[in-house]
C-alpha positions in Angstrom: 0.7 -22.3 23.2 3.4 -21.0 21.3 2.8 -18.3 18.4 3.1 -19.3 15.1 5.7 -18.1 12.7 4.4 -15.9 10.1 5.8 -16.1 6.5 5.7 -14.6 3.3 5.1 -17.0 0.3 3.5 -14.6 -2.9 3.1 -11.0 -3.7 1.5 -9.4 -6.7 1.4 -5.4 -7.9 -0.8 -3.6 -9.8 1.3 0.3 -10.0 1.8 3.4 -11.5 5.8 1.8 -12.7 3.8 -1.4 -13.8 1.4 -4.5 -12.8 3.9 -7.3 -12.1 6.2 -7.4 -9.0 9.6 -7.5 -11.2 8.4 -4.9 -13.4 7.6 -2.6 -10.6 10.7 -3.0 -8.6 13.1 -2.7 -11.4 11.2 1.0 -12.0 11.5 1.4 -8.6 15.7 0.7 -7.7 16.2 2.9 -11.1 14.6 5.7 -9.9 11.5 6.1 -12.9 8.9 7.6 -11.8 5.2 7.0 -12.4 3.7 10.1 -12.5 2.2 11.6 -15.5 -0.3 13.7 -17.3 -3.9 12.1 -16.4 -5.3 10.6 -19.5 -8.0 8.9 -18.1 -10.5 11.6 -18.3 -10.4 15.7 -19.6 -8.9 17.6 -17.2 -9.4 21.0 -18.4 -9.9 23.4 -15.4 -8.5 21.1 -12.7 -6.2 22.5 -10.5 -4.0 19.4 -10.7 -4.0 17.8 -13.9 -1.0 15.1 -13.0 -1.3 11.5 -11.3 0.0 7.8 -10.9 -1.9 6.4 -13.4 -2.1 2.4 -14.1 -1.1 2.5 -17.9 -0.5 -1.1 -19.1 -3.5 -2.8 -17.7 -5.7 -4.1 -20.1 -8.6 -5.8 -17.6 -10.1 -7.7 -20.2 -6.7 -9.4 -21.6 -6.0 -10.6 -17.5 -9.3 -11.3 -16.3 -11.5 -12.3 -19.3 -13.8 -9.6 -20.9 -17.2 -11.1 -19.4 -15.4 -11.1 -15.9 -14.0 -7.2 -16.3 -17.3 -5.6 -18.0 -18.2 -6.4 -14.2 -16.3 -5.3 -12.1 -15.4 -1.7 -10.9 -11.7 -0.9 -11.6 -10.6 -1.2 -8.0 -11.6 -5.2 -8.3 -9.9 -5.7 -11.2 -6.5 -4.4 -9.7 -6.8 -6.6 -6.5 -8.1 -9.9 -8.5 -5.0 -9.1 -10.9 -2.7 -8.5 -7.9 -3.9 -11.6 -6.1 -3.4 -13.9 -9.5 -0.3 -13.4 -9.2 0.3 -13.6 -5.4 -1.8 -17.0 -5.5 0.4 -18.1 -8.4 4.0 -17.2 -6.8 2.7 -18.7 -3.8 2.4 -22.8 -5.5 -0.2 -23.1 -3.1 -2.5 -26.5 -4.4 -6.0 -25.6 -3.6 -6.9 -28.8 -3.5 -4.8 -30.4 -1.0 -5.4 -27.0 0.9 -7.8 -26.7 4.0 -9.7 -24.0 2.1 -11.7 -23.5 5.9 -7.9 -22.5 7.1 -7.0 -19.7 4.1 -8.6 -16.1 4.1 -8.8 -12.5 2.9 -8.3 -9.8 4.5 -8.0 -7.1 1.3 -9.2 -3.6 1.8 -10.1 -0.4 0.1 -10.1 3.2 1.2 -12.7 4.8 -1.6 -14.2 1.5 -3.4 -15.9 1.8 -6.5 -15.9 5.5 -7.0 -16.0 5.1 -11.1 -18.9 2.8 -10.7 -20.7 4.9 -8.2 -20.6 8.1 -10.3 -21.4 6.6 -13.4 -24.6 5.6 -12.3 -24.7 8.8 -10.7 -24.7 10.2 -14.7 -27.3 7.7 -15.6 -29.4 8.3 -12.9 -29.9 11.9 -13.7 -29.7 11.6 -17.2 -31.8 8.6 -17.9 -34.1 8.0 -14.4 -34.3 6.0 -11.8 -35.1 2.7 -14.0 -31.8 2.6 -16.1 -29.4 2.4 -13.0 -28.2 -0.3 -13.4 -29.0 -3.0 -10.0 -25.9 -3.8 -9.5 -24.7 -1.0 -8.2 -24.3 -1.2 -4.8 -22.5 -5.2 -5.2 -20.2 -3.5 -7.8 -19.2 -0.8 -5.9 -18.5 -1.2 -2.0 -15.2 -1.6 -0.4 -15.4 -5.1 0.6 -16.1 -7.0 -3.0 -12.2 -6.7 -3.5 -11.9 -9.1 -0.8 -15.4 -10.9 -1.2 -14.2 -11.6 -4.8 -10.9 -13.1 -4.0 -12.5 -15.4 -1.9 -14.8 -16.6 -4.5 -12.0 -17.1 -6.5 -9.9 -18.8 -4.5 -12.3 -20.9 -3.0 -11.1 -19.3 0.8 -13.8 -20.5 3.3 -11.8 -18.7 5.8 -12.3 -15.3 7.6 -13.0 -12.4 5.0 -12.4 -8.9 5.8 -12.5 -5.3 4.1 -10.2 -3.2 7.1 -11.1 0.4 6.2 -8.2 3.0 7.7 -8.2 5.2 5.0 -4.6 4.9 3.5 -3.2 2.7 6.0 -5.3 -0.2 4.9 -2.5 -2.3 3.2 -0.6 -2.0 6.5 -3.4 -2.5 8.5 -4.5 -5.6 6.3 -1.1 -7.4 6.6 -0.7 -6.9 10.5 -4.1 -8.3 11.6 -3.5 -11.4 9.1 -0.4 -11.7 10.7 -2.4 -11.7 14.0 -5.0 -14.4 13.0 -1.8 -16.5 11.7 0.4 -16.0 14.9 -2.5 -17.1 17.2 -2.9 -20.5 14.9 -6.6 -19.6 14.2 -5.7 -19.8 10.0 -2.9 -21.2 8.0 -2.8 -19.1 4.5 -4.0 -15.3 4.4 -4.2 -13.3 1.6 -3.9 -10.3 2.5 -3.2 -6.3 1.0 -4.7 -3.0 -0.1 -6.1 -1.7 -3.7 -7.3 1.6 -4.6 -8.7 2.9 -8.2 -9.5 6.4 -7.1 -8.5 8.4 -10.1 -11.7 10.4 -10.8 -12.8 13.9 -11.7 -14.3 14.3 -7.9 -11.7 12.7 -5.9 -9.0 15.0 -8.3 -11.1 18.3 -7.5 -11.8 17.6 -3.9 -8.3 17.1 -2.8 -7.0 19.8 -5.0 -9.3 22.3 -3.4 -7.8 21.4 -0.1 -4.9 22.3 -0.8 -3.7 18.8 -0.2 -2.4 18.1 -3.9 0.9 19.1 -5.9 0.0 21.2 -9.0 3.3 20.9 -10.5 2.0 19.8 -13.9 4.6 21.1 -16.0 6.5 19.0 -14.7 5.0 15.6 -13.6 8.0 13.3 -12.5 9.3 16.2 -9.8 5.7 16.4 -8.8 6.3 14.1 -5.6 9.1 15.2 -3.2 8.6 14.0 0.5 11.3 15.9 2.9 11.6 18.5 0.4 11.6 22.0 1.2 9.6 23.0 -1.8 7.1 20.0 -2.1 3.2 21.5 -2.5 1.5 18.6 -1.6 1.1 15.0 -2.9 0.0 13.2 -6.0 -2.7 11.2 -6.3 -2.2 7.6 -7.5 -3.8 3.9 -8.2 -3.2 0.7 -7.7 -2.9 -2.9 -5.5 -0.8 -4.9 -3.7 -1.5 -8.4 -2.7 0.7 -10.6 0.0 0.2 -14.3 0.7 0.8 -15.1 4.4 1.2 -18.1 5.5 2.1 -20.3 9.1 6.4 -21.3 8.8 4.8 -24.5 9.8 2.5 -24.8 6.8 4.6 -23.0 4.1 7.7 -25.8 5.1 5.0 -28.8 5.5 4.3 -28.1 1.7 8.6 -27.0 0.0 7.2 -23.1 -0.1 9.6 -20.5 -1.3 9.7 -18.7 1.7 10.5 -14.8 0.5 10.1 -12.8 4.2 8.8 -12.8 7.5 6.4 -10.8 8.9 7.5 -10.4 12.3 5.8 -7.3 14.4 3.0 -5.2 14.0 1.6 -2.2 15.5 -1.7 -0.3 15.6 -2.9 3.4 17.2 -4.8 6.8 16.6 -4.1 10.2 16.9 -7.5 10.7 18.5 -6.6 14.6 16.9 -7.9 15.4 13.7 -10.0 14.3 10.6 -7.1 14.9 8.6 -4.3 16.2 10.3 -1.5 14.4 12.1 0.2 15.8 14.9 3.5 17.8 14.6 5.0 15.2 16.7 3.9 12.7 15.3 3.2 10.9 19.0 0.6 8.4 17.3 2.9 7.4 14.8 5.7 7.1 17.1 3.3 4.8 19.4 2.3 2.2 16.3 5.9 2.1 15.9 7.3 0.9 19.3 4.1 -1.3 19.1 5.4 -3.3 15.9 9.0 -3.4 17.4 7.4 -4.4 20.7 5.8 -7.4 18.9 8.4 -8.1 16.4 10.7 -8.4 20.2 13.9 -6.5 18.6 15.3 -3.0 19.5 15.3 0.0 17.6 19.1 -0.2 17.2 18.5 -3.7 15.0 16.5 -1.9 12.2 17.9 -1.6 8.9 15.2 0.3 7.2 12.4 2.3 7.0 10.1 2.2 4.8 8.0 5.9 5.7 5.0 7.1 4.6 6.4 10.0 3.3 3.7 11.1 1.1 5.2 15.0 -0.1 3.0 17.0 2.2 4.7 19.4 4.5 2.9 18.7 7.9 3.4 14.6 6.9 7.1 14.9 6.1 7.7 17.0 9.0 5.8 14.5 11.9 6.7 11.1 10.4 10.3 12.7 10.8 9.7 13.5 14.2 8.4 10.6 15.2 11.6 8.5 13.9 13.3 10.2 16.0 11.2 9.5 19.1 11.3 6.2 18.6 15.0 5.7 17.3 16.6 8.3 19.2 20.2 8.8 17.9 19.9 5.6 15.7 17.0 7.8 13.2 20.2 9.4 12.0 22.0 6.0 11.0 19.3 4.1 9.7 18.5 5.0 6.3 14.9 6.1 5.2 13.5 5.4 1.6 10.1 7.3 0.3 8.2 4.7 -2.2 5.9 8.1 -3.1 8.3 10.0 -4.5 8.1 7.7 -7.9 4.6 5.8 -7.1 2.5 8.5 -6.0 0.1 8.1 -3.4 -2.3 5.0 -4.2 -4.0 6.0 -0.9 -5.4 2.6 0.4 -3.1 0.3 -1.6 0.2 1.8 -0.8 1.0 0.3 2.1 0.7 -3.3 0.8 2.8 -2.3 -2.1 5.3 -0.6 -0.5 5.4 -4.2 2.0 6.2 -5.9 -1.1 8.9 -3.4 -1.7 10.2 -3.7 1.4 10.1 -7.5 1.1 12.5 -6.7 -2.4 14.9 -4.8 -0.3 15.4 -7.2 2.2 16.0 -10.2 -0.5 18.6 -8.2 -2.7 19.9 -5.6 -0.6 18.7 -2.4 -2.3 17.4 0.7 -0.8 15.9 2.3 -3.6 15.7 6.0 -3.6 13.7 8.9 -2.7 13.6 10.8 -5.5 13.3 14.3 -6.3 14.8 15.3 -2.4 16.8 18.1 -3.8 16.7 20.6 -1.2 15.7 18.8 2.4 13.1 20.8 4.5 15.3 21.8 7.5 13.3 20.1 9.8 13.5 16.6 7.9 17.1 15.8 8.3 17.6 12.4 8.4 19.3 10.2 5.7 16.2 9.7 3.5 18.5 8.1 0.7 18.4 10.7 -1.7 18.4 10.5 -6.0 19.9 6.6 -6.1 19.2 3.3 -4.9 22.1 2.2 -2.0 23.7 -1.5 -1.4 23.3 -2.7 2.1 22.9 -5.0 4.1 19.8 -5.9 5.4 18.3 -7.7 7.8 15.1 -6.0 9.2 13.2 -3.2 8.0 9.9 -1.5 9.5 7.3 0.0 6.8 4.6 3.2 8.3 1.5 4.1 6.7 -0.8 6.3 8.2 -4.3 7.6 7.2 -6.8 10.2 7.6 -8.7 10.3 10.7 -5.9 9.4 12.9 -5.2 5.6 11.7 -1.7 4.6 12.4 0.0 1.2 11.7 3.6 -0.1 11.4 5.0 -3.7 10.3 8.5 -5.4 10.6 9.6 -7.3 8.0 12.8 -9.7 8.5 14.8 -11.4 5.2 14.1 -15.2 6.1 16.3 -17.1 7.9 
């Protein structure tokens, strides 16, 4: 049986540079960056007081107030994100073999907001004020349980938890389920609403976070020599995928291809990748493996790249391994460096990017590289967006515990 052709029809955004698709590439190609002052709680005697906040999303206004009083905030962003997706998509539900379209939509943290504010009721009020819909409200799967409902998707549902390579991870085995002919429409992504006093302290007293709060927008600096860590962000990003024969069957504007994707672990450390970044390297001949074209006809790369030295340094080194003298022609771009890190929903979003770049042509920048770390000396296109052409492009995220996944993305032809 031959595979199926796997296309991309939608995409919505939910981000720190704004929470429609147009909106957040135009921020992205000029450079803006995302990162702030946290205004979302108090954050006196936090290490870190800076972040990729979602500022111009009013839940109510989008999703109804009834509908946004319940759900926790990581919901919201991926029912927002989806809307859109869904809408870009045309896809006519009714004349749609709803037992054929599913979600696979993930989260790394879940309802964290909801979780501790029952936690504050439950020792402030007792046991018989929290509220019973708790648990519903706040685990990682509703994102994608909720979509469904919405969408009427009878389909397979799943909630892939790899920490922040979840959008990644989400898009590849949709684009799995397609190839093999087992579904017809996927909707498919990461979202993350993480922002909270515990996740802020936890991560800032490893170490793990940039305390540059004097000045926000040079906070995040992958391949930098004097980046201190990364910045924590929020956000979704939602991809319709669909079956070439299915999108064409129905006069779809086609917008990319999902051609290859790769999977692996580090088998190493709970958080730490390493230095040569051999699990990394491996998803990534894995993807081109799949996607059946040589290193030498990527474009792109999209890298993880989130600001942290031991990161930067191994997602560098395993470029190289797998591109050998091409790593140095092939031009790298750093989403991070103006999003921040929305942990589980950057790799969907920086898909869509990548799905932007292939359309027009523009590379946008990494910003903030003003003095490379020695040992990350490739071109990571550096302070502006750059013309090219583009044909194929290849987009890393990786996550703690050793998750690893790549995907190539080809401009339809």
């Amino acid at each position: 049986m031959d595979k199926e052709r796997v296309v991309i029809t939608g995409m919505g955004v939910v981000s720190p540079l704004g929470s429609e698709v147009e909106t957040f590439w135009s921020g992205l190609v000029s450079g803006e960056s995302g990162v702030k002052p946290i205004e979302s709680f108090d954050t006196e005697g936090y290490k870190t007081k800076i972040a990729g906040e979602v500022r111009d999303f009013e839940a109510a206004a989008l999703l109804g107030a009834k509908e946004a009083r319940k759900l926790d905030r990581f919901c919201q962003f991926a029912l927002h994100a989806a809307d859109q997706a869904m809408r870009q998509s045309g896809l006519d539900l009714e004349r749609t073999d709803r037992e054929r379209i599913g979600v696979y939509v993930g989260s790394g943290i879940g309802g964290i907001g909801t979780l501790m504010g029952q936690g504050e009721v439950l020792a402030g009020r007792g046991p018989g004020r929290v509220s019973p819909s708790l648990v519903p409200t706040m685990i990682a799967n509703m994102a994608a349980a909720l979509i469904g409902i919405r969408f009427g998707a009878l389909g397979p549902s799943m909630a892939p938890i790899t920490a922040c390579s979840i959008g990644n991870t989400a898009i590849g085995e949709a684009f799995f389920h397609i190839e093999a002919g087992r579904s017809d429409v996927m909707i498919a992504g990461g979202t993350e609403a993480a922002l909270h006093g515990i996740s802020l302290a936890s991560f800032s007293n490893a170490t793990a976070l940039s305390a540059r709060n004097d000045d926000p927008r040079a906070a995040s600096r992958p391949f930098d020599r004097d980046r201190d860590g990364f910045v924590m962000a929020e956000g979704a990003g939602i991809l319709v995928l669909e079956s070439l024969s299915h999108a064409l069957n129905r006069g779809a504007d086609i917008l990319g291809e999902v051609i290859g994707y790769g999977a692996s672990s580090d088998a190493y450390h709970m958080v730490a990748t390493p230095e040569d970044g051999s699990g990394a390297a491996r998803a990534m001949k894995l993807a081109l493996k799949e996607a059946g074209v040589a290193p030498s006809e990527i474009d792109v790369i999209s890298a993880h790249a989130t600001s942290t030295v031991l990161g930067d340094r191994s997602e560098t080194a395993a470029i190289k391994s797998v591109f050998g003298a091409d790593a140095y022609r092939i031009p790298v771009t750093a989403n991070k460096s103006m999003t921040g890190h929305m942990l589980g929903a950057s790799g969907a979003v920086e898909a869509i990017a990548l799905v932007k770049s292939l359309q027009t042509g523009l590379i946008p920048p990494t910003i903030n590289l003003k003095n490379p770390d020695p040992l990350c000396d490739l071109d990571y296109t550096a302070d502006e967006a750059r013309e090219a052409n583009l044909r194929i492009g290849i987009s890393n995220s990786f996550g703690f515990g050793g998750h690893n996944s790549a995907i190539v993305l080809k401009r339809y032809e």
